[in-house]
C-alpha positions as MATLAB code, in Angstrom:
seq = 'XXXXXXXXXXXXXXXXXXXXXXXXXXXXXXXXXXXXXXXXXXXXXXXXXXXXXXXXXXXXXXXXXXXXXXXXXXXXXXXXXXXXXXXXXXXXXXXXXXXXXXXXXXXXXXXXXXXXXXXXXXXXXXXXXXXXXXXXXXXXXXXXXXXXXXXXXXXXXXXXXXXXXXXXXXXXXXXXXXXXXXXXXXXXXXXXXXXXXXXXXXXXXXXXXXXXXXXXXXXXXXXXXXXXXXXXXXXXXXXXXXXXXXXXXXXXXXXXXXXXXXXXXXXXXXXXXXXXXXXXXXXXXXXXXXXXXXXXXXXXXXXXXXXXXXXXXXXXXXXXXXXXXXXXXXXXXXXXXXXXXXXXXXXXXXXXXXXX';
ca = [
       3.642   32.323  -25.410;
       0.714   35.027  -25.907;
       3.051   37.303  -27.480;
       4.130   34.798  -29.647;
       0.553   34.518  -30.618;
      -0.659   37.870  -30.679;
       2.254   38.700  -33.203;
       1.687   35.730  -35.381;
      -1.720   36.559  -35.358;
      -0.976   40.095  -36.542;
       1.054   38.688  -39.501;
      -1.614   36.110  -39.859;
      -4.694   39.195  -39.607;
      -3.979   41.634  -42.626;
      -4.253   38.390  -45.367;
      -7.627   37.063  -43.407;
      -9.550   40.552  -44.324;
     -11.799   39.809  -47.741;
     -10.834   40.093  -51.556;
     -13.090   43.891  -52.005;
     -15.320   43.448  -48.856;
     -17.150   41.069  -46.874;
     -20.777   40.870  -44.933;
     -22.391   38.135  -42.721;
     -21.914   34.710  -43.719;
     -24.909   33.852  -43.112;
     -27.465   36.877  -42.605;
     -26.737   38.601  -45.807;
     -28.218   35.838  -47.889;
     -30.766   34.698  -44.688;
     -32.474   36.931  -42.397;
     -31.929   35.939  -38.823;
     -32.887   36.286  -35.562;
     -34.963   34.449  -33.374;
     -36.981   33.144  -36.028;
     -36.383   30.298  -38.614;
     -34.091   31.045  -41.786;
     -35.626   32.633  -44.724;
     -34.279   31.908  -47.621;
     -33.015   34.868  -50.448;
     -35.418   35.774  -52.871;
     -35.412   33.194  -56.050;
     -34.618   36.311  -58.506;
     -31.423   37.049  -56.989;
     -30.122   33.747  -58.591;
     -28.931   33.518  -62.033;
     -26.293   32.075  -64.050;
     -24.167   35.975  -64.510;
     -21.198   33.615  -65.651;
     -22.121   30.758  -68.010;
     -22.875   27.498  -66.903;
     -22.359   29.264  -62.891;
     -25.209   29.802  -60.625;
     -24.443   32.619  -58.743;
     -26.359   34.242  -55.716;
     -26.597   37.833  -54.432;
     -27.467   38.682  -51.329;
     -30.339   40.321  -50.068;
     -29.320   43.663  -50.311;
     -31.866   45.224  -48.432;
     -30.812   43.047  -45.217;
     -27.404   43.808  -45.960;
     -27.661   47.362  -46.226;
     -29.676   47.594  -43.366;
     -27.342   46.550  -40.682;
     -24.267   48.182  -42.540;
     -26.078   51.517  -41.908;
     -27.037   50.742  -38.380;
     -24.240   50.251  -37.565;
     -22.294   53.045  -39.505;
     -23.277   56.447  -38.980;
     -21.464   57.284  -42.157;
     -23.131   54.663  -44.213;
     -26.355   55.652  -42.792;
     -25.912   59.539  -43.692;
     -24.809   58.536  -46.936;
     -27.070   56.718  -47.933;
     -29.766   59.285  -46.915;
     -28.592   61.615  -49.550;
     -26.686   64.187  -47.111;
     -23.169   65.335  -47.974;
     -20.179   65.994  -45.995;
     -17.997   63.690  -43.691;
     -18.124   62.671  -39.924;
     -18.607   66.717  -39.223;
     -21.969   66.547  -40.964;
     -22.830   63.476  -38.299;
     -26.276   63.951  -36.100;
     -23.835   62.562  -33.281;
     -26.806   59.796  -32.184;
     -25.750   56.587  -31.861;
     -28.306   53.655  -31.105;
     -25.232   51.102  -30.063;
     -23.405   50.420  -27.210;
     -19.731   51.339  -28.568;
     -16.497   50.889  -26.227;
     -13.702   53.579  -27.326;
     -10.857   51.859  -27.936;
      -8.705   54.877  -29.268;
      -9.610   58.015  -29.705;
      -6.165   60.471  -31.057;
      -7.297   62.756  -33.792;
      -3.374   63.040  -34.711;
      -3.280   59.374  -35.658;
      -4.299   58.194  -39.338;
      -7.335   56.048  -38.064;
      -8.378   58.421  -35.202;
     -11.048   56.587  -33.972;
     -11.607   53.050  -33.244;
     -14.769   51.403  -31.331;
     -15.637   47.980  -30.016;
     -18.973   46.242  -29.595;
     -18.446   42.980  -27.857;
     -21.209   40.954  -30.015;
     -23.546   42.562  -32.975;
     -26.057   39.945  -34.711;
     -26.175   37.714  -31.914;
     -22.724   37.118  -32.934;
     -20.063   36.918  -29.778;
     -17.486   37.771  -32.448;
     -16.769   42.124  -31.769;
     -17.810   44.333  -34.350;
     -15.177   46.822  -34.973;
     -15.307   50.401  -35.984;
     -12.342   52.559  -37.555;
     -12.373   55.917  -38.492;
     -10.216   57.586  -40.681;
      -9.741   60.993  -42.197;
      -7.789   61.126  -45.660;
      -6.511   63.877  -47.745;
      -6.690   63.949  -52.070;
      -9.076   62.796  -54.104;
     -12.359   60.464  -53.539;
     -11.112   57.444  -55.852;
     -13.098   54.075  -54.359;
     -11.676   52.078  -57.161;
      -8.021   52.999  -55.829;
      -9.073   52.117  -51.832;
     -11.033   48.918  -53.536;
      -7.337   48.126  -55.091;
      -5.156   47.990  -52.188;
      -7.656   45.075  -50.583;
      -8.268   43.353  -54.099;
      -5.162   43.191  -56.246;
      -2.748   40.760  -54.688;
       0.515   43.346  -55.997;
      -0.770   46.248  -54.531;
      -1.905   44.478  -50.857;
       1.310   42.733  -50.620;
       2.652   46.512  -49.949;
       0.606   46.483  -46.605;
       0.273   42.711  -46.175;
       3.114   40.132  -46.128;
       0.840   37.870  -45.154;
      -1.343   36.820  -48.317;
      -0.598   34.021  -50.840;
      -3.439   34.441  -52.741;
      -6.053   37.084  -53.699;
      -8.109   37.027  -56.937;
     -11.573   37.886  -58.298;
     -13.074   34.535  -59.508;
     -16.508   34.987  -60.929;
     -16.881   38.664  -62.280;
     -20.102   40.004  -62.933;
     -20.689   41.850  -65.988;
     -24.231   42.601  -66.107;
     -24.109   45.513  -63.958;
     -27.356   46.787  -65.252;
     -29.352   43.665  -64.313;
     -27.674   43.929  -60.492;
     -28.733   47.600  -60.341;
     -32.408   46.986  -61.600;
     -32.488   44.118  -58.431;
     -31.015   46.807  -56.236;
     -33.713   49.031  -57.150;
     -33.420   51.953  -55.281;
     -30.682   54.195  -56.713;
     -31.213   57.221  -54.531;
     -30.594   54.834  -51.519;
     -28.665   52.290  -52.671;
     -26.566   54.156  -54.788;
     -25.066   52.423  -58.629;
     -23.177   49.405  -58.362;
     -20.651   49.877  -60.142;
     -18.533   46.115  -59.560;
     -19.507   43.184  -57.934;
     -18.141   39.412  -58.305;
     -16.809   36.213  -56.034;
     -13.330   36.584  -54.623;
     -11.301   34.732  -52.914;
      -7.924   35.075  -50.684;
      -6.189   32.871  -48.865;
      -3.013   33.538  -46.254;
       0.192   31.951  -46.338;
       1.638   29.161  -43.487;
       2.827   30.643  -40.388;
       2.476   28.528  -36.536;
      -1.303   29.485  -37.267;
      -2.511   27.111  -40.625;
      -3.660   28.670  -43.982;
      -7.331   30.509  -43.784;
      -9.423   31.053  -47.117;
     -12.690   32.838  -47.667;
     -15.016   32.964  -50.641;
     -17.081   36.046  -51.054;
     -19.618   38.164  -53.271;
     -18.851   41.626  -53.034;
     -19.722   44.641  -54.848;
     -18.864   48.900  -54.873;
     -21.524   51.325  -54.771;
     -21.520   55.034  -56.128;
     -23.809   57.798  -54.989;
     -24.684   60.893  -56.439;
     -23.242   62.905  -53.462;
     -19.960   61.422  -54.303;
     -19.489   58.837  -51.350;
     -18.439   55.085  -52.474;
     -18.944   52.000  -50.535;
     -17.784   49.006  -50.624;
     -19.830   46.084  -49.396;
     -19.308   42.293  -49.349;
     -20.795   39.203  -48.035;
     -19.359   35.786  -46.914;
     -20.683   33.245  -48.902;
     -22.227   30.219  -47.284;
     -21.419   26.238  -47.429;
     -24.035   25.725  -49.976;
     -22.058   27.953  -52.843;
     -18.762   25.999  -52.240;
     -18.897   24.548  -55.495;
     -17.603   28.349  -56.309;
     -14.219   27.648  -54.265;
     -11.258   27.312  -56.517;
      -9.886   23.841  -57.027;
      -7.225   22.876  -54.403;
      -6.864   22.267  -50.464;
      -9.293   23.470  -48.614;
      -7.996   25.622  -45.356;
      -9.908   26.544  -42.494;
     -12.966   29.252  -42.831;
     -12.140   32.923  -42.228;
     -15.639   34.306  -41.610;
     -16.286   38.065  -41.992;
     -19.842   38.437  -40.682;
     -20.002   41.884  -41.295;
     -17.703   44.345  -43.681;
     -18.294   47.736  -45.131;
     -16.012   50.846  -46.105;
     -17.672   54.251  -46.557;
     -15.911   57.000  -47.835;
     -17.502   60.706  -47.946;
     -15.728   63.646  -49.728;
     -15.231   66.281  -47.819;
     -13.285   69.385  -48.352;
     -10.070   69.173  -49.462;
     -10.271   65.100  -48.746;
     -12.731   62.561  -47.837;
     -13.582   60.481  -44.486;
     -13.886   56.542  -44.062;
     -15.937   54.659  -42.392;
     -15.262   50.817  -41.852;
     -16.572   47.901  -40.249;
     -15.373   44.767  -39.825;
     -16.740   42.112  -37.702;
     -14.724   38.528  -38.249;
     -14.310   35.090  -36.706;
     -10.516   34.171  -37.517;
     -11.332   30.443  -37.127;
      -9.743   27.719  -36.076;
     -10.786   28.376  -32.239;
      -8.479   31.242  -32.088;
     -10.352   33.585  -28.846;
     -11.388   36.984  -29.636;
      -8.496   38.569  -26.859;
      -5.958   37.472  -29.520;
      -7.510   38.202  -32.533;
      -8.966   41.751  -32.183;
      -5.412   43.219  -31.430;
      -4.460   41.434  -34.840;
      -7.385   42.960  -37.096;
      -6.775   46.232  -35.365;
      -3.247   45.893  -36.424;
      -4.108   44.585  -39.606;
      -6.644   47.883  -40.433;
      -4.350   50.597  -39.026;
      -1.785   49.147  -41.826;
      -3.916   49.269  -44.371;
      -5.031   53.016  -43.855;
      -1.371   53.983  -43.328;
      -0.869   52.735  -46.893;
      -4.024   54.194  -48.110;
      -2.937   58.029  -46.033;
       0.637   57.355  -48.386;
      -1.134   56.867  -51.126;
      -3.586   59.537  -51.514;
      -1.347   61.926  -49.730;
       1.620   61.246  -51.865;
       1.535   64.703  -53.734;
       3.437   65.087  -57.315;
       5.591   61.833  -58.362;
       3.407   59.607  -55.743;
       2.206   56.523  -57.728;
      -1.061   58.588  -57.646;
      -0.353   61.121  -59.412;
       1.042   58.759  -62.114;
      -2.086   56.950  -61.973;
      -4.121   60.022  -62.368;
      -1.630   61.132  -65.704;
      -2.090   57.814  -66.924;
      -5.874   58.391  -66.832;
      -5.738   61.736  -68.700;
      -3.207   60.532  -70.835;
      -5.709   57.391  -72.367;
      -8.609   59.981  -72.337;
      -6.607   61.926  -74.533;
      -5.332   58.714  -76.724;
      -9.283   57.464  -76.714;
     -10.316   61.404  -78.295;
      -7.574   61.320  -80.752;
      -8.908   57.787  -81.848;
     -12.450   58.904  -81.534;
     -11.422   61.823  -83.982;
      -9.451   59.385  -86.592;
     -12.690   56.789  -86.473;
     -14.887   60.270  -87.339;
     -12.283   61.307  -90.321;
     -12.403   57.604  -91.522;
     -15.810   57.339  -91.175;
     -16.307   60.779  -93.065;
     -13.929   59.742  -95.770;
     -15.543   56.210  -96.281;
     -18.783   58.455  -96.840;
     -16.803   60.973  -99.483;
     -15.211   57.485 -101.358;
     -19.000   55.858 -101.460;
     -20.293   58.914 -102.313;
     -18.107   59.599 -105.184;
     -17.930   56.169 -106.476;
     -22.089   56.822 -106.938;
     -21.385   60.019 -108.676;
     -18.878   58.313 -111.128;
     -21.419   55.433 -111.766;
     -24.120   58.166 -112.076;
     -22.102   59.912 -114.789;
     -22.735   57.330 -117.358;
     -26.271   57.869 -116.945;
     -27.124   61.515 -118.024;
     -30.938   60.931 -117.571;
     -29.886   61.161 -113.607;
     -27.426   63.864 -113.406;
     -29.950   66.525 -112.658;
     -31.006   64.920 -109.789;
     -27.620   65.882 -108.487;
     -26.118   68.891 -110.460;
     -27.514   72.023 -111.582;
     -26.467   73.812 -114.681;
];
């Protein structure tokens, strides 16, 4: 009967992690602790879609215990270069190795049996990738339902409800570029998985991607509480997935880049941690073998052809840029000798444009 479960649960696992990336349910929007709730700041609401009130977080909460509890996310955000090599090594948590096999795609994984006052276990994955830095493509394999159902069977639904276009207002409530980097995307998602012995799960979140000037991305999310249901698509409800803290930090290095990621979640539903962190586990070791195919995939890999499509729109956009600057030229010429024409009637004028 457990391994039943545990393999269900695995199937069940990979859908349950967050449209682009998810944070505390409840402390990225509150700060807790011991003391009473405090709400978001006001200025972080604002109607981004039309007739939608939508929330951020507090990003300086958010932030905060993403880098305390990643090293990686922590050095980035300093402003220091370089992957887990460039690490100080000091760690202010209470980690359990779980695996440690540099040979292995995610060569490092770490437990902490509660983080937040939250007995749900934080875990830690480390991975070391090969190619190019491109957080949109890593972003892509979580968000776009096509390209996760190549590492995930288990997803029936996965879209981006409520983009946010004003990225400029976002970054001016960031505030601090050096530290917080430039958002670059941010929105409400939502995913749901598909029927198995364990029911449907959904979650609804807000979550963003960040871009430094050292060339680390990284992605951040948050959970979003009961009061922004009214943001849930229309349908059955399913029991709450909760991720209660997510980030992914990925620092170039040479020839490559490393990742960082976090994930601390609550399944739902009452299923015990014992069964679900060999799921997530399972579920995160997938999705970085997918990601190590990906970028790794050398000429004819659906990156390169992603990278050829790239260079082959710049180039379409500069030949169109260069036909707009000839037609622009030529409607000049055509105005400009339509004048002279008209001006040709009038001899008093002409020496105002030709010389004898």
């Amino acid at each position: 009967l457990v391994t039943t479960t545990t393999t269900t649960m695995k199937s069940f696992a990979t859908a349950a992690i967050i449209l682009i990336s998810t944070y505390s349910g409840v402390d990225a929007f509150t700060a807790t602790g011991k003391s009473p709730l405090v709400a978001a700041p006001v200025a972080t609401r604002k109607e981004w879609t039309t007739g939608v009130e939508i929330e951020l977080p507090d990003f300086d909460t958010l932030f905060d215990r993403v880098q305390t509890a990643s090293p990686l996310a922590k050095h980035v955000m300093e402003g220091n270069s370089g992957g887990f090599e460039s690490l100080a090594g000091n760690d202010s948590l209470k980690w359990k190795k779980l695996e440690n096999n540099e040979r292995k795609t995610v060569h490092r994984i770490d437990k902490l049996d509660s983080y937040q006052n939250i007995k749900t276990p934080l875990l830690r994955f480390r991975s070391s990738i090969k190619g190019p830095l491109i957080g949109e493509r890593f972003s892509h394999f979580i968000m776009d339902l096509e390209e996760r159902k190549k590492w995930d069977d288990a997803c029936a639904r996965n879209e981006e409800v409520y983009p946010i276009d004003d990225l400029d207002a976002v970054n001016t409530i960031l505030g601090d570029e050096e530290k917080y980097g430039t958002c670059t995307r941010v929105g409400v998602g939502y995913t749901q998985t598909k029927q198995s012995i364990i029911s449907p799960r959904e979650q609804l979140i807000i979550g963003g991607m960040q871009e430094f000037q050292n060339g680390a991305t990284m992605l951040w999310g948050t959970e979003m509480e009961e009061q922004h249901n009214y943001l849930l698509p229309e349908g059955q409800r399913h029991t709450r997935a909760k991720s209660h803290l997510f980030a992914a930090t990925l620092a170039p290095t040479d020839g490559g880049f490393d990742v960082e990621y976090l994930l601390q979640m609550d399944v739902g539903g009452g299923v015990p941690n014992f069964l679900a962190t060999p799921a997530l586990v399972d579920a995160i070791k997938k999705l970085f073998d997918h990601t190590k195919r990906y970028f790794e995939g050398g000429e004819g890999s659906e990156l390169d052809m992603h990278l050829k499509s790239l260079s082959s729109r710049g180039s379409d956009l500069e030949v169109l840029r260069e036909i707009d600057e000839i037609e622009e030229s030529f409607t000049v010429e055509m105005d400009f000798s339509k004048e002279a024409a008209h001006l040709h009637d009038d001899a008093s004028l002409l020496p105002l444009f030709f010389t004898p």
